[in-house]
DODO-385752 format. One record per residue (C-alpha): x, y, z; residue in three letters. Coordinates in steps of 0.02 Angstrom, whole numbers, padded with zeros to 5 digits, always signed. Example, Ala and Ser with C-alpha at 12.3 -4.5 7.8 and 13.67 -1.06 7.14 Angstrom:
BEGIN
+00615-00225+00390ALA +00684-00053+00357SER 
// end
This chain:
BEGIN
-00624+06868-03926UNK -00660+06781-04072UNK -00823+06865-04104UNK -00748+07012-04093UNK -00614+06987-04212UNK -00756+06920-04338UNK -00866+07093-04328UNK -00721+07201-04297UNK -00535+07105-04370UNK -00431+07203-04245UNK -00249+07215-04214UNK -00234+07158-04038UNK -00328+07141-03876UNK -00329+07223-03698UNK -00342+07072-03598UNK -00444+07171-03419UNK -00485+07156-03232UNK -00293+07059-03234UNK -00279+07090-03036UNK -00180+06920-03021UNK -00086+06815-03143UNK -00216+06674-03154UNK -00289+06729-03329UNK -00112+06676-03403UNK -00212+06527-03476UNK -00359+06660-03555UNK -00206+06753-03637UNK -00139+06615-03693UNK -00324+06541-03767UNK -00349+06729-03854UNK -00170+06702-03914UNK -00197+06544-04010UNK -00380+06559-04061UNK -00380+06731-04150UNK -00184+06732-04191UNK -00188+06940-04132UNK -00060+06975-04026UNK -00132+07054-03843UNK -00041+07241-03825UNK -00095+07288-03655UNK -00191+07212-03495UNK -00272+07316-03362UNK -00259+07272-03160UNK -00382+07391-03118UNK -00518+07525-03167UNK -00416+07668-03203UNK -00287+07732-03341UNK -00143+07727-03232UNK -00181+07511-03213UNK -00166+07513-03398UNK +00006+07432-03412UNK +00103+07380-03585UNK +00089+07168-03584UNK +00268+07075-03585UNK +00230+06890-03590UNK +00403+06848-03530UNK +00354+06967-03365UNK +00193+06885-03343UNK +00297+06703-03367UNK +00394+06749-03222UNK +00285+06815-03111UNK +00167+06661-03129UNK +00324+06573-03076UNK +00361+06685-02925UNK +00504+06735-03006UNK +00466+06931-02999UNK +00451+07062-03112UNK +00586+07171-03061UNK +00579+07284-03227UNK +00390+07314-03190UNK +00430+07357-03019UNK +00570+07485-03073UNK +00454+07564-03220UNK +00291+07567-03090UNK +00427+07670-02960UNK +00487+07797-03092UNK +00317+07839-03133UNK +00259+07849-02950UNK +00406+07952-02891UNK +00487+08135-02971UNK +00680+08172-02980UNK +00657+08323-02875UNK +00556+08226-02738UNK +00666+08073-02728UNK +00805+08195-02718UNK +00722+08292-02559UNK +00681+08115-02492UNK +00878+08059-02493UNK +00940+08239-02394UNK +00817+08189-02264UNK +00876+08014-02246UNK +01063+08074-02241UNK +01039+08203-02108UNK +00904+08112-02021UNK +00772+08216-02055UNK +00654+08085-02094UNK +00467+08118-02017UNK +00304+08045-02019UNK +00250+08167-02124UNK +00377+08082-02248UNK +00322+07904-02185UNK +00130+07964-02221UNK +00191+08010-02409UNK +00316+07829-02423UNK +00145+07757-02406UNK +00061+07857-02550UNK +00189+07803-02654UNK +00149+07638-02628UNK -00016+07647-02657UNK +00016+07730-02833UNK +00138+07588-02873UNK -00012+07490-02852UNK -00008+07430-02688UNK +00059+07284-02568UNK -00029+07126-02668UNK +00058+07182-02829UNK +00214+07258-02773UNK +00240+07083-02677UNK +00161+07004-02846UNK +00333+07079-02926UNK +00469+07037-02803UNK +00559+06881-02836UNK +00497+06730-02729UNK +00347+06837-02673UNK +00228+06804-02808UNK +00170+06647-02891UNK +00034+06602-02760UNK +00177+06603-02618UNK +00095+06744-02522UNK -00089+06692-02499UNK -00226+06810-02511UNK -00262+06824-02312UNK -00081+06872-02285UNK -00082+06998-02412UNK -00279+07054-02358UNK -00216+07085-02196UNK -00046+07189-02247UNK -00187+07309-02337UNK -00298+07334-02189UNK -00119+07376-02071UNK -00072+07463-02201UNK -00248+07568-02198UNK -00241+07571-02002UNK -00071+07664-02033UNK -00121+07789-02133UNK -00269+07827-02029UNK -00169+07851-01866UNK -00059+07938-01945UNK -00183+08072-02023UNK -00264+08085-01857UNK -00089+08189-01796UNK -00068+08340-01808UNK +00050+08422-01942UNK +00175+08475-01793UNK +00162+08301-01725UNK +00222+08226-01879UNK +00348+08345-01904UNK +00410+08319-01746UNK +00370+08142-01666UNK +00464+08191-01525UNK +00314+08280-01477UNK +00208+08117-01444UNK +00183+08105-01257UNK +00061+07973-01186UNK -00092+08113-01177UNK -00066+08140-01356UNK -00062+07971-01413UNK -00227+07949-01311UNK -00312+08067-01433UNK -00222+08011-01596UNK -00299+07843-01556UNK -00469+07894-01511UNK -00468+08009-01679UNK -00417+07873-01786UNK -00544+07750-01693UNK -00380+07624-01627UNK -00325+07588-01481UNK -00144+07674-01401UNK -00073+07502-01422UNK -00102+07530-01637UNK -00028+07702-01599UNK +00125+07632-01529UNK +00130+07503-01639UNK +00152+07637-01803UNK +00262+07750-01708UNK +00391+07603-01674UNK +00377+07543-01859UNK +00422+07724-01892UNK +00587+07716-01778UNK +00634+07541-01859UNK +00604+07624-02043UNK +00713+07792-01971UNK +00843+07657-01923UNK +00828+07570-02108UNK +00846+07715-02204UNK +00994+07793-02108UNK +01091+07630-02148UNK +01061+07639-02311UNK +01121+07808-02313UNK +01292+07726-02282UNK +01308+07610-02371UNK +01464+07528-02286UNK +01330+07492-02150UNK +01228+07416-02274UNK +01228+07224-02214UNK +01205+07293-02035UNK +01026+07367-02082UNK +00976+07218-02175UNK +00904+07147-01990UNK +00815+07292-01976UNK +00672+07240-02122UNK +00600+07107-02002UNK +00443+07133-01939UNK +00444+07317-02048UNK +00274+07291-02098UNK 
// end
């Protein structure tokens, strides 16, 4: 950095390849040795993991106190009025399908994934979730997806439609066993469950039991 500042004098610094919060001691090195103030930091190799840099954010996260504001901004980007607003009629009328479970998922991964959506919530991050755990929420996550995508679009549509025969073949076309298949299909049911209480919201405490054993 301060090489660069030498040759060059720049304004500030994109501190990269920022997947976790233990470079909070590099930012704070850059900080004090070049006296330029670092405007951005980047979590992956693409524009979208270009993210404006909040010490205060990183602070807290470092502390496993969350970074709920990230969290928020990183959803409004991933999601669109109109779809979020298709999304709720589902929920309220119970329309919700694994088509729409398939999608949930998507949005997740454009919100940058489990490791740093957990990196954001408060008492998640910090260290407190270690790197197995959250390696092995990814790869359920991927077996999922890949079950899932192995349906048909009529299956997903209609889940009703998933008698034993079928879920032979969904598992055999995803390369899992029926057991997997089960598996997704009842962590469907229990998200159905969790999004039709909080469609009302009086029953809001009731569906709080419900996020056990979700994912």
């Amino acid at each position: 950095a301060n090489a660069f500042n030498e040759v060059l004098n720049y304004n500030g610094v994109v501190l990269t390849k920022l997947d976790g919060d233990t470079r909070g001691g590099a930012a704070l090195t850059i900080r004090s040795v070049v006296n330029k103030p670092i405007k951005f930091i980047s979590t992956g190799e693409k524009m979208d993991a270009l993210d404006i840099f909040y010490p205060d954010r990183m602070a807290d996260r470092i502390l496993g106190m969350g970074d709920m504001l990230s969290l928020i901004e990183r959803a409004e980007q991933a999601y669109d009025e109109k779809q979020a607003e298709k999304l709720e009629r589902k929920i309220r009328k119970n329309q919700f399908t694994l088509e729409d479970f398939l999608e949930q998922m998507g949005q997740v991964r454009k919100m940058g994934g489990l490791a740093k959506i957990m990196d954001m919530l408060p008492g998640m991050g910090g260290g407190k979730i270690s790197e197995a755990d959250i390696a092995k929420g990814e790869k359920e996550f991927r077996t999922m997806e890949a079950i899932i995508r192995s349906m048909t679009v009529d299956e997903r549509k209609n889940p009703g439609l998933l008698n034993a025969s079928r879920r032979k073949r969904i598992a055999a076309g995803s390369g899992q066993t029926v057991n997997s298949v089960n598996k997704v299909i009842s962590k469907y049911e229990e998200s159905k469950k969790l999004m039709k209480q909080f469609a009302n919201p009086n029953a809001m405490k009731k569906g709080s039991k419900l996020f056990k054993g979700l994912f």
